[in-house]
BALOBA-1460 file (C-alpha; in Angstrom, 3 decimals):
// residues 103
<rec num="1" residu="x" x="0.000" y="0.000" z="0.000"/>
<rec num="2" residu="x" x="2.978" y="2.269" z="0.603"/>
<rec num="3" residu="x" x="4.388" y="1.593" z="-2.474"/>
<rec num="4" residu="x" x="1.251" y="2.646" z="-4.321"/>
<rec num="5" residu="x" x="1.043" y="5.576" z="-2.628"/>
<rec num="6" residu="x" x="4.246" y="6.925" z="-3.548"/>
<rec num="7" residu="x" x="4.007" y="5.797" z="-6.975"/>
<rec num="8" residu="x" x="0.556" y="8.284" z="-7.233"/>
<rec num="9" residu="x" x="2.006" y="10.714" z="-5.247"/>
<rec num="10" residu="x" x="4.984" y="10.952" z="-7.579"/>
<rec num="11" residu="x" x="2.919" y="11.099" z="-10.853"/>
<rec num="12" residu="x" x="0.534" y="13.452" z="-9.093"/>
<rec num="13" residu="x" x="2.382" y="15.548" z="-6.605"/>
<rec num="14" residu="x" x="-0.542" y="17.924" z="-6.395"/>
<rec num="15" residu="x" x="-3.026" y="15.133" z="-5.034"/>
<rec num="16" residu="x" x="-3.431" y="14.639" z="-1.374"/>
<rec num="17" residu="x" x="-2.824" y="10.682" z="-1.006"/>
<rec num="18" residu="x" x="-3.155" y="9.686" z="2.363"/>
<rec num="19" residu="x" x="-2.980" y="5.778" z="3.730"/>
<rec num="20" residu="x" x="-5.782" y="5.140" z="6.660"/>
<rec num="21" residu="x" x="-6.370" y="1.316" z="8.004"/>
<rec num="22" residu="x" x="-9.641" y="-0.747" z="9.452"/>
<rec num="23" residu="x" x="-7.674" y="-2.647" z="11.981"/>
<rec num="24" residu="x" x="-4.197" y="-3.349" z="14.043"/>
<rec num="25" residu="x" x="-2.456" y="0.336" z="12.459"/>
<rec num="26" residu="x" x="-3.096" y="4.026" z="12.492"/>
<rec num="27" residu="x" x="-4.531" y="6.025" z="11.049"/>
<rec num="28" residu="x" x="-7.814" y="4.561" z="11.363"/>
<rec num="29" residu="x" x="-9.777" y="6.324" z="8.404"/>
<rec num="30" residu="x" x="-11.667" y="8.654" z="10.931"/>
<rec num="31" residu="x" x="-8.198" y="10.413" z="12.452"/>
<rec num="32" residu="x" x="-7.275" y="10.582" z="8.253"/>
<rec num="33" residu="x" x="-10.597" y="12.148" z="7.624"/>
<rec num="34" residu="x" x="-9.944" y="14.796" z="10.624"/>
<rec num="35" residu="x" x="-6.570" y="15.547" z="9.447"/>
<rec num="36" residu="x" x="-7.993" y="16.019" z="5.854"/>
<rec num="37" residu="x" x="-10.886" y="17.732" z="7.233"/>
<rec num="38" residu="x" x="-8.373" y="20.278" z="9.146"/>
<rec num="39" residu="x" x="-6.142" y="20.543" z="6.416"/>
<rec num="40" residu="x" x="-9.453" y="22.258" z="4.131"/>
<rec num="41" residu="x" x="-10.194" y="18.993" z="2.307"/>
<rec num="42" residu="x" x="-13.676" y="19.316" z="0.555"/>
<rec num="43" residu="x" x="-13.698" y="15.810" z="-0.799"/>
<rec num="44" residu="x" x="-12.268" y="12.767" z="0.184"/>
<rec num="45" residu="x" x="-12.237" y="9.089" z="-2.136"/>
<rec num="46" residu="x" x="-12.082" y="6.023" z="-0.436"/>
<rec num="47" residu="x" x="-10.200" y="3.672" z="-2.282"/>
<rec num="48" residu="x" x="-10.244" y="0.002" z="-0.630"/>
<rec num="49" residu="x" x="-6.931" y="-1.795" z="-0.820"/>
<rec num="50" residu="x" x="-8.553" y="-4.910" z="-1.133"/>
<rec num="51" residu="x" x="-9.143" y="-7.628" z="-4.174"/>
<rec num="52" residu="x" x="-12.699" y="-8.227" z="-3.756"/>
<rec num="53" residu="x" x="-15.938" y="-6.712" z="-1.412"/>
<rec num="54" residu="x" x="-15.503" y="-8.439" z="1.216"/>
<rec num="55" residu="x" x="-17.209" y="-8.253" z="4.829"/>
<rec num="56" residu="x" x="-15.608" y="-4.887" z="5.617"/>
<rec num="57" residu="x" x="-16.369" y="-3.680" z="2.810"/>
<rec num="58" residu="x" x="-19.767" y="-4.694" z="2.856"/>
<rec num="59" residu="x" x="-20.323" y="-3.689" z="6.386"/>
<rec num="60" residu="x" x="-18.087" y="-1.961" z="8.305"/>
<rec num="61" residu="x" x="-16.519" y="0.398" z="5.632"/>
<rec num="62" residu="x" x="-19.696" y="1.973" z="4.639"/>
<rec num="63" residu="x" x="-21.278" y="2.613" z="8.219"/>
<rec num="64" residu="x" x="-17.950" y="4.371" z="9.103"/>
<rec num="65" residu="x" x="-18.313" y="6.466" z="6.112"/>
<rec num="66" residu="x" x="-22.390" y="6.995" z="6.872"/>
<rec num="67" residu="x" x="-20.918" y="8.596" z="10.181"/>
<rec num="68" residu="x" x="-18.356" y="10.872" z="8.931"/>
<rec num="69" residu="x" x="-20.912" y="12.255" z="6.463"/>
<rec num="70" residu="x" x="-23.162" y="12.549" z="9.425"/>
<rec num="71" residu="x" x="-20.489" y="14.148" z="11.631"/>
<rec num="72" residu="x" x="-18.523" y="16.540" z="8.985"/>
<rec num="73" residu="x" x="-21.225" y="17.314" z="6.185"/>
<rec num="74" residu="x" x="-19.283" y="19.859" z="4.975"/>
<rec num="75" residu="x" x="-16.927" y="17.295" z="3.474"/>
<rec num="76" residu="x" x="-17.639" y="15.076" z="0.437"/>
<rec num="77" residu="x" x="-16.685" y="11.126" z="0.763"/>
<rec num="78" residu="x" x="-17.170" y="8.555" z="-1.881"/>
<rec num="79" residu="x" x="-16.479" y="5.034" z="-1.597"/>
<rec num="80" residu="x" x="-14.699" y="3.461" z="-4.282"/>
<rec num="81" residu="x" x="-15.071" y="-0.344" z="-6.024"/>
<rec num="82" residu="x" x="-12.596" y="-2.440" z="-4.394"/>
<rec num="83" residu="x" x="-9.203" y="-2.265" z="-6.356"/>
<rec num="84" residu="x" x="-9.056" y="-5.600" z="-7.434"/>
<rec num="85" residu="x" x="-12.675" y="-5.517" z="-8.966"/>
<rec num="86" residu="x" x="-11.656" y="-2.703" z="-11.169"/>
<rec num="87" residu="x" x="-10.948" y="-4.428" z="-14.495"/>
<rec num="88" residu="x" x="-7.705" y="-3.129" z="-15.567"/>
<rec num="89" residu="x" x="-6.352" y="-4.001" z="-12.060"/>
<rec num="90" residu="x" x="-8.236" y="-7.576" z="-13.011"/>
<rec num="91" residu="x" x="-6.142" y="-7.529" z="-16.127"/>
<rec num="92" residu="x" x="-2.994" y="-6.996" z="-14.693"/>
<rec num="93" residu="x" x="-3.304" y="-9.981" z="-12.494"/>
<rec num="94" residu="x" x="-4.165" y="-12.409" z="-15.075"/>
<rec num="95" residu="x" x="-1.248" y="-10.949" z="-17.117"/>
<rec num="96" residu="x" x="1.121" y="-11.712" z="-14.505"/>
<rec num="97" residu="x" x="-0.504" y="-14.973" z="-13.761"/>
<rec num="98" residu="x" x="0.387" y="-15.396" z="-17.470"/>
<rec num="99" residu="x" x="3.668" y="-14.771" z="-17.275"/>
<rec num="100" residu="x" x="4.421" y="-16.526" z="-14.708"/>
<rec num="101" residu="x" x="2.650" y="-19.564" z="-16.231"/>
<rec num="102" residu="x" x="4.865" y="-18.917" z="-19.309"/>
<rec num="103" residu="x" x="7.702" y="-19.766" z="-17.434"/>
């Protein structure tokens, strides 16, 4: 996830990219969300590191964003697809797979 951070951040340097995690490290999305928040953030995506909608994602991803809409309604938050449902990432996979079965 770090990686793919810095790889936006260095083809975008004008984009806010900010990592936030569910469970076990910080920043949970909500401290993230503050920090954006303070920093005059209007919008805020919510792209899922994840291959497929699973039961976070499901669940416990979109109540938390329910209550930060609730709490700072000032700010906009959208919830992306999960990156590995997105079909070029989806592509990319089976191409490895590919090469890797070419071997």
């Amino acid at each position: 996830m770090r990686r793919v951070r810095a790889v936006v951040r260095e083809q975008a340097p004008g984009l806010r990219v900010e990592l936030a995690f569910l469970e076990f490290m910080q920043p949970d999305l909500r401290t993230c969300a503050e920090s954006l928040l303070a920093d005059g953030a209007e919008r805020v995506v919510v792209l899922p590191i994840f291959v497929a909608r699973a039961g976070h994602l499901k669940r416990d991803v979109p109540l938390l964003i329910d209550e930060l809409r609730q709490q700072y309604p000032a700010m906009h938050f959208e919830l992306a697809d999960a990156i590995g449902e997105v079909d070029s990432v989806v592509q990319a996979m089976a191409g490895h797979a590919l090469l890797l079965a070419a071997v």
